[in-house]
KOLBA-516810 format. One record per residue (C-alpha): residue in three letters; chain; x, y, z. Coordinates in Angstrom, 2 decimals. Each point is the difference from the previous one (the first is absolute). Layout:
// residues N
> resn|chain|c1|c2|c3
> ALA|A|X|Y|Z
...
***
This chain:
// residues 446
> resn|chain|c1|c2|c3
> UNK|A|-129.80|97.43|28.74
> UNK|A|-3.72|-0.05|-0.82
> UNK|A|-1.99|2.78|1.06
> UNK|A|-3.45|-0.82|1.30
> UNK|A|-1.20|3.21|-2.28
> UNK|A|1.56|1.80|-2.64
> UNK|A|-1.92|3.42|-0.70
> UNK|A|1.05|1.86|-3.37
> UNK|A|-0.69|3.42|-0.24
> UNK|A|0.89|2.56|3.09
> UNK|A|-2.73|2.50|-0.92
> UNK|A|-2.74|-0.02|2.39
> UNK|A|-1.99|-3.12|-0.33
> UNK|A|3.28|-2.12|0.23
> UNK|A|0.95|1.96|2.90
> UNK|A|-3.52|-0.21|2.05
> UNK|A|-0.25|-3.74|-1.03
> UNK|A|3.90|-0.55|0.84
> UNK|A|-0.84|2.09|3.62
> UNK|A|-3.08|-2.90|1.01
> UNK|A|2.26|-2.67|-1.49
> UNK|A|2.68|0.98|2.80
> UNK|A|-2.14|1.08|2.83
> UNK|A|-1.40|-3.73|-0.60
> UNK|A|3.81|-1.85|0.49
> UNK|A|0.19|-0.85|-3.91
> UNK|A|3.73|0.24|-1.46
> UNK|A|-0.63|2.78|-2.66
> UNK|A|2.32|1.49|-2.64
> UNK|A|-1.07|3.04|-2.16
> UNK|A|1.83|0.72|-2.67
> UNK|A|-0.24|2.81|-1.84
> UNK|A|1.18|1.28|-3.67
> UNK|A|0.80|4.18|0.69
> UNK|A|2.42|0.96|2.43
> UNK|A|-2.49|1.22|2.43
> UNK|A|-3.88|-0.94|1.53
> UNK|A|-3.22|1.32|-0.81
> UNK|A|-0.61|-0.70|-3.03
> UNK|A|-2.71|2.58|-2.13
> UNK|A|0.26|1.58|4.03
> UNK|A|3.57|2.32|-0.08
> UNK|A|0.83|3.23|1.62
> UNK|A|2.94|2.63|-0.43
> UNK|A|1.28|2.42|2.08
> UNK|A|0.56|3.30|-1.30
> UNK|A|3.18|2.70|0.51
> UNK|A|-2.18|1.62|2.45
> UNK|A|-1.01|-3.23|2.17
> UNK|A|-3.92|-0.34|-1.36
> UNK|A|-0.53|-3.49|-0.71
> UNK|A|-2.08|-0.51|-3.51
> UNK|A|-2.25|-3.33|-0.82
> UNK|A|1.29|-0.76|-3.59
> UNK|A|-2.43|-3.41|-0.10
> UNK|A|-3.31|-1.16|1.88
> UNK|A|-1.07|3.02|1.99
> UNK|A|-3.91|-0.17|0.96
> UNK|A|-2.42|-1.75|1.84
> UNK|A|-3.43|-0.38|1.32
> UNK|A|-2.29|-0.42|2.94
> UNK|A|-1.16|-2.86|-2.13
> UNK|A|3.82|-1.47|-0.41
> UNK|A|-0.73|-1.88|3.20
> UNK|A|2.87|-2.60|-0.37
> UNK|A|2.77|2.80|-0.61
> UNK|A|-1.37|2.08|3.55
> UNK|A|-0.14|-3.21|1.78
> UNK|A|3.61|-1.18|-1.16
> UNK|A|0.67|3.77|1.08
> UNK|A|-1.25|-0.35|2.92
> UNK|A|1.50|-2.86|1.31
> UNK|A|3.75|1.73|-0.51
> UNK|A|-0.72|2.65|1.64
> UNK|A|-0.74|2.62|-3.25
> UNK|A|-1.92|2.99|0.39
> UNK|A|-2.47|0.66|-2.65
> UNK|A|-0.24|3.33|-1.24
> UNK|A|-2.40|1.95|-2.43
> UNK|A|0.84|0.27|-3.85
> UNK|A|-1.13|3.02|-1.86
> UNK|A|-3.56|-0.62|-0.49
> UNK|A|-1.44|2.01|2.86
> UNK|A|2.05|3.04|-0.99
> UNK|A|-1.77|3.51|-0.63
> UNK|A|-0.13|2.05|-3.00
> UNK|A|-1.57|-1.75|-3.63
> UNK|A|1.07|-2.37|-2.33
> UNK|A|2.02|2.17|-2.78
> UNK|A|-1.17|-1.97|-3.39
> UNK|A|3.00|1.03|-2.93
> UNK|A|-2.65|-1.30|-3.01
> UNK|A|0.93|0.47|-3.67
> UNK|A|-2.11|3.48|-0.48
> UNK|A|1.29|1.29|3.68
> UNK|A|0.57|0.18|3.37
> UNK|A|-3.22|-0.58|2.56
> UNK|A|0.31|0.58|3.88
> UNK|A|-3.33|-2.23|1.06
> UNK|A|-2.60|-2.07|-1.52
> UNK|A|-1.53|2.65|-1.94
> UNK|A|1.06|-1.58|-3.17
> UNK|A|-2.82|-2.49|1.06
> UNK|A|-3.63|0.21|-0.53
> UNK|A|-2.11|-0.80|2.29
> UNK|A|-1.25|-2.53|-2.69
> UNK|A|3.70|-1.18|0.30
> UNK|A|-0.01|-0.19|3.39
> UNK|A|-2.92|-2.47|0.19
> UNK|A|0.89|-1.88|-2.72
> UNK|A|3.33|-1.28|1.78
> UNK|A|-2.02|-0.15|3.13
> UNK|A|-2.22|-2.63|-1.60
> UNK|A|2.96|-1.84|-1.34
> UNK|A|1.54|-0.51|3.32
> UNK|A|-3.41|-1.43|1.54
> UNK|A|-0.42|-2.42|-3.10
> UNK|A|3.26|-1.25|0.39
> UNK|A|0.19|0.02|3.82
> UNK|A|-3.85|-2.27|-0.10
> UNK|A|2.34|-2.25|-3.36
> UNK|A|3.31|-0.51|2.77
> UNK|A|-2.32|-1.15|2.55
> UNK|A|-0.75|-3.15|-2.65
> UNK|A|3.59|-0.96|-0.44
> UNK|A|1.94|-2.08|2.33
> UNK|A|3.37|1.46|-0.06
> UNK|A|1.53|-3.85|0.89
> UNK|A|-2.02|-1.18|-3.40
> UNK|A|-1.01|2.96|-1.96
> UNK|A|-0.71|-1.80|-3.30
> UNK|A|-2.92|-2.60|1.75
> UNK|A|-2.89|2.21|-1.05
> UNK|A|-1.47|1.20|-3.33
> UNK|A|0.51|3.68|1.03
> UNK|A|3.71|-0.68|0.82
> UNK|A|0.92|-1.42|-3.61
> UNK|A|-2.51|2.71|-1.64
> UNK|A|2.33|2.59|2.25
> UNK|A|3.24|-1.46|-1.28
> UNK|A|-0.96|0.30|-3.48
> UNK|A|-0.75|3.73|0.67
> UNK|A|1.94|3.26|-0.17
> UNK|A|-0.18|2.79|3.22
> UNK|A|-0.60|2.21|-3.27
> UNK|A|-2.69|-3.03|-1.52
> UNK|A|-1.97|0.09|3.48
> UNK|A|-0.03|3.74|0.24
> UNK|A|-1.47|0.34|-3.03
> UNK|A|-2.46|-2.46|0.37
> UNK|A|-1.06|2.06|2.95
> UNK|A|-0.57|3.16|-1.88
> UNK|A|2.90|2.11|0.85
> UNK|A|0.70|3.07|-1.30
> UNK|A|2.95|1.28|-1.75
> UNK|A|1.52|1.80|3.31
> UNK|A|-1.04|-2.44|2.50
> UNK|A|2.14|-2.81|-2.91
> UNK|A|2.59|2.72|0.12
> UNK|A|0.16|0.24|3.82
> UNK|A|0.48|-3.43|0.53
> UNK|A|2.69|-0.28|-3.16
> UNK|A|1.52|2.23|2.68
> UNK|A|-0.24|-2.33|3.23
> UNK|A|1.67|-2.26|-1.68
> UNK|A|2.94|1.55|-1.76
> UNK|A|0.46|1.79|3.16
> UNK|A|0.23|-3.20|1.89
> UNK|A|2.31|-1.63|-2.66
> UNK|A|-2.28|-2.37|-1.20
> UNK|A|-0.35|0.37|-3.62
> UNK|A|-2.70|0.76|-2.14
> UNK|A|-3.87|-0.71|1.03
> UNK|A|-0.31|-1.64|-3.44
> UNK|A|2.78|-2.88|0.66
> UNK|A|-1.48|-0.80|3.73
> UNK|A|-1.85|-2.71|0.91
> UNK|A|-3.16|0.99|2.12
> UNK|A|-0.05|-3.17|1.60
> UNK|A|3.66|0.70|1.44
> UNK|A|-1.34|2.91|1.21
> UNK|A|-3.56|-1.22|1.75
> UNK|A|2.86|-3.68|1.31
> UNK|A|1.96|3.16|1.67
> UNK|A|-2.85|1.91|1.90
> UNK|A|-1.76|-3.36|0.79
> UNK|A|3.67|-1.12|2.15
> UNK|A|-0.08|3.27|1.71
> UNK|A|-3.92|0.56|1.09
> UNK|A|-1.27|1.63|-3.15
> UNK|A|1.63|3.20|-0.33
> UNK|A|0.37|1.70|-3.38
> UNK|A|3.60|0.30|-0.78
> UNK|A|-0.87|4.19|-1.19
> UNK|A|-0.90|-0.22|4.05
> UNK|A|3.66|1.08|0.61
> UNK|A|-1.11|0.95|4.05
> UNK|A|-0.08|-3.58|0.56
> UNK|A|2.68|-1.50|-2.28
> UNK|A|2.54|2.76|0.04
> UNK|A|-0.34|1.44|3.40
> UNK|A|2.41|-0.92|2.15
> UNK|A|3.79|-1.25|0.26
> UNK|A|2.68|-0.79|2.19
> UNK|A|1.76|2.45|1.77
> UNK|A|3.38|1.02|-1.68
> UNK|A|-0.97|-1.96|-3.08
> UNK|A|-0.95|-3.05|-1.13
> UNK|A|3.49|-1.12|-0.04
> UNK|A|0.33|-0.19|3.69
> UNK|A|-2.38|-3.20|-0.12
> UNK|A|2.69|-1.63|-2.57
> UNK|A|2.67|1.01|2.21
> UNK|A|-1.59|-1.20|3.10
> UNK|A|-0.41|-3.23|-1.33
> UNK|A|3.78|-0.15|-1.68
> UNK|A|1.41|0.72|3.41
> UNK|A|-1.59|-3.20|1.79
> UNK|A|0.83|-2.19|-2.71
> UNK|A|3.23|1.52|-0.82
> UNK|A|1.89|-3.10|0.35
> UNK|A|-2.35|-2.01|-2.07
> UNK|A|0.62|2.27|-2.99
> UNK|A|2.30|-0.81|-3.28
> UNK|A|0.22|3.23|-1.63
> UNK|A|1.29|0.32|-3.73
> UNK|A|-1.02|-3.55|-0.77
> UNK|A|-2.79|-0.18|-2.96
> UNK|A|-1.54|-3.26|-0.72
> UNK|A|0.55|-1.34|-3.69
> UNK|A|-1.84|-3.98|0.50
> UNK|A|-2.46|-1.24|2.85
> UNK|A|-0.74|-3.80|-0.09
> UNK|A|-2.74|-1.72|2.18
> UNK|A|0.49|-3.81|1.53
> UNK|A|0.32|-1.85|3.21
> UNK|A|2.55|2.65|0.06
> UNK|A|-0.47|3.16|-1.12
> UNK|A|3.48|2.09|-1.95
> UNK|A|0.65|3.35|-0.53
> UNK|A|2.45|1.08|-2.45
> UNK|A|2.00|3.32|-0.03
> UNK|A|1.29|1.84|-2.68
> UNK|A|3.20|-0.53|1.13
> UNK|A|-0.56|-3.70|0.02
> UNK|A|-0.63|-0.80|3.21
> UNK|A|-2.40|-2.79|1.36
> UNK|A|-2.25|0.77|3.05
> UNK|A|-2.34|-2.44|1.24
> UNK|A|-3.22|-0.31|2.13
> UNK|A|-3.40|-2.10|0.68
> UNK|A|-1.95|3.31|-0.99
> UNK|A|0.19|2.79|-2.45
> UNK|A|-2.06|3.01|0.56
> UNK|A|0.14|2.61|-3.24
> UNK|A|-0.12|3.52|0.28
> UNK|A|1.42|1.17|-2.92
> UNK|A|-1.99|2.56|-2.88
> UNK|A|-1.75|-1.81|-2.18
> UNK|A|1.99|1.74|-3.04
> UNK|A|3.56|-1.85|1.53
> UNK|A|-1.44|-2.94|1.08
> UNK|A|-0.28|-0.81|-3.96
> UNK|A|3.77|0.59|0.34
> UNK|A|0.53|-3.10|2.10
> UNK|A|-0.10|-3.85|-1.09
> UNK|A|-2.50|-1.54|2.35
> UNK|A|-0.16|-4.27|-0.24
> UNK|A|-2.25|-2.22|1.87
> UNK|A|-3.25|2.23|0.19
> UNK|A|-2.83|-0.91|-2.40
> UNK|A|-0.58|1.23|-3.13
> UNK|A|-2.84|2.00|1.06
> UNK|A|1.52|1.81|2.10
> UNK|A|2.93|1.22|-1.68
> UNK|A|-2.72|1.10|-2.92
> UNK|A|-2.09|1.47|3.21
> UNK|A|2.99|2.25|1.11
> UNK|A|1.35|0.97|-3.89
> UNK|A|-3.24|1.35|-0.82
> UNK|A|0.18|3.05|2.62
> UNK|A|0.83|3.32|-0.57
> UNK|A|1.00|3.08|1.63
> UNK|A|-0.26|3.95|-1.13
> UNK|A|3.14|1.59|-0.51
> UNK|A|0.69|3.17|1.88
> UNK|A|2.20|2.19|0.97
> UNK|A|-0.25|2.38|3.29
> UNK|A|1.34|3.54|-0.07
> UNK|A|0.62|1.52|4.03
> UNK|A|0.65|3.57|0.04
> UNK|A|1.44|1.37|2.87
> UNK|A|-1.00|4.17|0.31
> UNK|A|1.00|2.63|2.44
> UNK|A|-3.14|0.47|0.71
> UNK|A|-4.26|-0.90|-0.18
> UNK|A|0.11|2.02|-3.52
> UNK|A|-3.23|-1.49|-0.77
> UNK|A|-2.16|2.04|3.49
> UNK|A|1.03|3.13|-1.77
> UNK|A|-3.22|-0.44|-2.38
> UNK|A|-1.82|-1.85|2.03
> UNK|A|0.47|-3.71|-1.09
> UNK|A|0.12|-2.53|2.20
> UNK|A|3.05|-1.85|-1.85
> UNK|A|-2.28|-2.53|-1.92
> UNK|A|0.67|0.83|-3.73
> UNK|A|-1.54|-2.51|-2.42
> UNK|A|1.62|0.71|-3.83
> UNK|A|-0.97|-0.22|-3.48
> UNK|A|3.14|0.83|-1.59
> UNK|A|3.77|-1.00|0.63
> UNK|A|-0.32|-1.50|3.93
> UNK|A|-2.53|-2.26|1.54
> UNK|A|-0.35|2.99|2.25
> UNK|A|1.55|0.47|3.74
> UNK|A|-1.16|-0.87|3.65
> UNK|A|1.49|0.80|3.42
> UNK|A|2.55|-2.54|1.47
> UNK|A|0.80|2.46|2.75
> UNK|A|0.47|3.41|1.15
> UNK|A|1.21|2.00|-3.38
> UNK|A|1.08|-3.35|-1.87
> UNK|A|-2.45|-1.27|-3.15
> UNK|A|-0.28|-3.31|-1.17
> UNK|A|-0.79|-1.23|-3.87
> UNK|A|-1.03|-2.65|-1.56
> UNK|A|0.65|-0.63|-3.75
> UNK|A|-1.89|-2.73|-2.04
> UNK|A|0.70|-1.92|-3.10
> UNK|A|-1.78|2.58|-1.82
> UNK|A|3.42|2.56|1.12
> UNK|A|2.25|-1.57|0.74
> UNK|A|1.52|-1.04|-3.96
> UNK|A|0.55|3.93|-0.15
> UNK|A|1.12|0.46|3.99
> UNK|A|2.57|-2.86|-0.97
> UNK|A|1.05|1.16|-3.51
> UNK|A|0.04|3.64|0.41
> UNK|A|3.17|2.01|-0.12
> UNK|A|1.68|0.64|2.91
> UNK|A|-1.88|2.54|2.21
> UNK|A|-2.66|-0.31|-1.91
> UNK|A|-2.51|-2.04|1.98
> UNK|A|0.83|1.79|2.98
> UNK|A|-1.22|3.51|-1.75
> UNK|A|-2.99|-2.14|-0.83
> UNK|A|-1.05|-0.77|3.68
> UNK|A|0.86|3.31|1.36
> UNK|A|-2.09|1.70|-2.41
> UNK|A|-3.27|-1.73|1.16
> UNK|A|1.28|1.88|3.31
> UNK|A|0.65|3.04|-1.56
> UNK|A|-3.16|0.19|-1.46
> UNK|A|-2.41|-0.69|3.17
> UNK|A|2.94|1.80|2.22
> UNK|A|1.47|2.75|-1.76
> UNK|A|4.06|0.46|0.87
> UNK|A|1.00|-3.23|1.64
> UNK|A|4.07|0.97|-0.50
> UNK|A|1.98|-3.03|-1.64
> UNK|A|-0.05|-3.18|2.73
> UNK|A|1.38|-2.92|-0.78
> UNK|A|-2.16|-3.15|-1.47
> UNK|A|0.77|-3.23|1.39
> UNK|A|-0.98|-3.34|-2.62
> UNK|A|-0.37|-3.55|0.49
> UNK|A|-0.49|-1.59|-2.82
> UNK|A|-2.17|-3.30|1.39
> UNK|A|-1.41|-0.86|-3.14
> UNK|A|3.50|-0.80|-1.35
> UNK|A|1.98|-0.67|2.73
> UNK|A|1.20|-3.93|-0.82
> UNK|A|-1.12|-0.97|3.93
> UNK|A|-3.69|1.11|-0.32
> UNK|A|-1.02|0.23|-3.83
> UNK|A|-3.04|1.91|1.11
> UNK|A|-1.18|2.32|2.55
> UNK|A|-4.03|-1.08|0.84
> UNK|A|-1.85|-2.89|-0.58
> UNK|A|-1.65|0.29|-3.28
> UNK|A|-3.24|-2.02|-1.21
> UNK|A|-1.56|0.39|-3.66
> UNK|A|-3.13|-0.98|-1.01
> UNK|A|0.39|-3.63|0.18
> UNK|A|2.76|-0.38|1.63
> UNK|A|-1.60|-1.45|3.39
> UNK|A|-1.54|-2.65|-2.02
> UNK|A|3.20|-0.95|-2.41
> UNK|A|1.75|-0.04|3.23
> UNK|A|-2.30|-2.44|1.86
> UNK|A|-1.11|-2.08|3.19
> UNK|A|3.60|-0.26|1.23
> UNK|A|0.28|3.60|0.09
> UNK|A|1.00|0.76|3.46
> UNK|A|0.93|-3.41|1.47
> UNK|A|3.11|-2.39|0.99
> UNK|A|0.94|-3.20|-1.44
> UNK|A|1.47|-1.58|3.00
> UNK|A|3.56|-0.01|0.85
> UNK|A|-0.55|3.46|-2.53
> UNK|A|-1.64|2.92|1.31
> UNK|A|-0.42|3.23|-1.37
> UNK|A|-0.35|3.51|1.16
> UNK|A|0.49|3.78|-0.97
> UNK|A|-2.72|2.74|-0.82
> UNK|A|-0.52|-0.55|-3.45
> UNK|A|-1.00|-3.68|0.47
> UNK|A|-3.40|0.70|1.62
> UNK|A|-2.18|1.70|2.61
> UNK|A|0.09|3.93|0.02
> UNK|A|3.15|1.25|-1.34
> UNK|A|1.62|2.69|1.82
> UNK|A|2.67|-1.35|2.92
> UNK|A|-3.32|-1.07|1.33
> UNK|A|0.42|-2.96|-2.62
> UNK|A|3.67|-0.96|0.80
> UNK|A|-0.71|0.27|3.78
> UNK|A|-3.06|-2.00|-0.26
> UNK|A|1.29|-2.53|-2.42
> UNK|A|3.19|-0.61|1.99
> UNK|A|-1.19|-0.86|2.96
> UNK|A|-2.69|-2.47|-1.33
> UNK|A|2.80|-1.82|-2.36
> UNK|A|2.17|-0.36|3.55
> UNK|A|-3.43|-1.26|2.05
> UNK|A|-0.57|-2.41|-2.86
> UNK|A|3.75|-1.32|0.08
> UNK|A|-1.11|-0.37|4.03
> UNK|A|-3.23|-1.41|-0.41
> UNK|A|-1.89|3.36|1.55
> UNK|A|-2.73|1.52|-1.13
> UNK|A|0.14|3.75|-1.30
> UNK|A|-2.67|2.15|-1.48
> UNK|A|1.25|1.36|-2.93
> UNK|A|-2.75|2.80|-0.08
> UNK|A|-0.49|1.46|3.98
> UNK|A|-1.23|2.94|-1.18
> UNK|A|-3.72|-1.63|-1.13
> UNK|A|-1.00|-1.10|3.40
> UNK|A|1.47|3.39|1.64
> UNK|A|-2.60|3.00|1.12
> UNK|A|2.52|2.93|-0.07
> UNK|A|0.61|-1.15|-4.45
> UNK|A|-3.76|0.03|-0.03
> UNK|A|-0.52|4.10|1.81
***
């Protein structure tokens, strides 16, 4: 049979998009490569019943299209760990620091005036066509380090925001392009992504995974688990070719799939440009440590859980009553990966054990996303240049071929794959969809 819409990829842009498709009386098959849903968004459930978020964890009150998709299936949406008391516990290279003392005051204004430069530079970009203006290609061809310097920071304020960024997974400030960053904040209402109260603030209640299974349940039939994708071709009639040989067939093809695998798969009957379009992306790989405690270790000293890093961990945040999350960038994760066995574990619990003091022996949970064959990468990653080598067709469809997932464009985060979903499934339906809410919203502009 022919399908009126295949959708590859079961994290959660092809989900979201695959959920409209339905609701609208399309035919839809998803078919997914791992032997579950979610994609980067996965949870486990411990010996003693807690449920951990091993993927996609956080969002914002400017992640309008993930609370709205919330909201319409019925999700509560929760607080993160931004509002919680105590101080930031900073493990730098020449010691531990409970506050922002380590800053000067000179410091402190420095990165002040940073964020208002580059909030009044988003507000030039159009986040549908950030490379129209002369300040959009100047940004692309700039460093978060270049800019940073060019505005006169100082040697702690360069150092705290080395540590924004490694904490966040992101790689180093030199190897980021500025204008990916000023693209983000302009799709979400100009918010600088160090503003973690409005991008980090909030999630769904009992993890991010319940969204993913939500979704899963009320397309459970329209699901093909186990079932990677090796050759896509584009005609009249549209193929799909398994692994395992088999031929599906459709009038539409929607994409979801990383943009590391999607260079795994043969795709015919798009242009050129496009194929060259899609090749030339990139993602960061990372891998996330959870660590599950007995207890909130870190209120014995009076930290609030956040705990940035300068040596062997990208540092910790709170997932959830006394569990830590922790990112680990491409700068770590060669010796995470490589390290003996046990190793890399003694490594992240001694950024703990330094900011803590005794924290016993828990157990370190790793997914390795930056290797894992299904994803390639972790985050969305854009060098200076990139945006530009990448070009005009960055973040569009090629008709009966359309794209989606949150390293293709928008704002990252699940906001992206949300967001990017749903608009690839209103285009196959001839809708409109505004791919960046958040900009005409009051509450992303408080």
């Amino acid at each position: 049979m022919t399908h009126d819409v295949i959708v590859i990829g079961a994290g959660l842009a092809g989900l979201a998009s695959a959920r409209d498709l339905v609701d609208a009386g399309l035919d839809v098959l998803v078919v997914e490569a791992r032997d579950r849903t979610g994609g980067r968004v996965e949870s486990e459930t411990l010996s003693d019943g807690r449920v951990v978020q091993l993927g996609g964890e956080i969002v914002g009150t400017i992640h309008y299209g993930y609370r709205q998709l919330a909201a319409e299936l019925g999700l509560n949406i929760v607080p993160s760990y931004t509002e919680a008391e105590g101080l930031t516990g900073y493990d730098l290279v020449d010691g531990v620091v409970l506050g922002e003392d380590w800053l000067t005051a000179e410091d402190q204004a420095c990165l002040e005036s940073m964020d208002a430069e580059l909030v009044r530079l988003a507000k030039l970009i159009d986040p549908a066509d950030p490379l129209n203006t002369e300040t959009g290609r100047s940004l692309d061809a700039m460093s978060i380090a270049d800019f940073a310097r060019a505005n006169g920071a100082t040697q702690c304020a360069l150092r705290s925001l080395r540590l924004s960024w490694v904490y966040t997974g992101g790689g180093s400030i030199e190897r980021l392009s500025m204008l990916g960053e000023a693209r983000a904040m302009a799709a979400v209402g100009y918010h600088s992504m160090r503003d973690y109260g409005m991008w980090e603030n909030l999630k769904v209640e009992g993890g991010s995974s319940v969204l993913a299974d939500t979704l899963t349940a009320l397309l459970a039939d329209r699901i093909r688990l186990g079932s990677p994708v090796s050759r896509i071709e584009i005609g009249s009639t549209c193929t799909v070719t398994l692994h395992s040989g088999e031929v599906l067939s459709a009038t539409n093809i929607l994409c979801a799939v990383p943009v590391g695998p999607l260079r795994d798969i043969e795709i015919v009957g798009v242009s050129a440009e496009r194929l060259r379009s899609l090749h030339r992306q990139r993602e960061i790989p990372a891998f996330k440590a959870v660590v599950p405690l007995d207890e909130p270790i870190w209120e014995r000293v009076g930290c609030n859980g956040l705990i940035p890093s300068e040596r062997d961990t990208g540092g910790f945040w709170v997932q959830g009553g006394s569990v830590l999350s922790s990112l680990n960038g491409p700068e770590l994760i060669g010796q995470i990966r490589n390290a003996p066995p046990g190793v890399a574990d003694e490594q992240l619990l001694g950024t703990l054990r330094r900011v803590c003091g005794d924290i016993g022996d828990p157990t370190v949970l790793w997914r390795y996303w930056g290797t894992d064959p299904w994803t390639q990468g972790y985050v969305s990653h854009w060098a200076p240049g990139d945006l530009a080598a990448v070009g005009p067709l960055h973040g569009s469809h090629e008709p009966p071929f359309y794209l989606a997932g949150s390293d293709h464009w928008v704002a990252g985060y699940m906001e992206g794959a949300v967001l990017t979903g749903r608009h690839a499934a209103a285009s196959i339906l001839g809708r409109d969809f505004d791919l960046y809410p958040a900009r005409y919203s009051s509450e992303s502009r408080d």
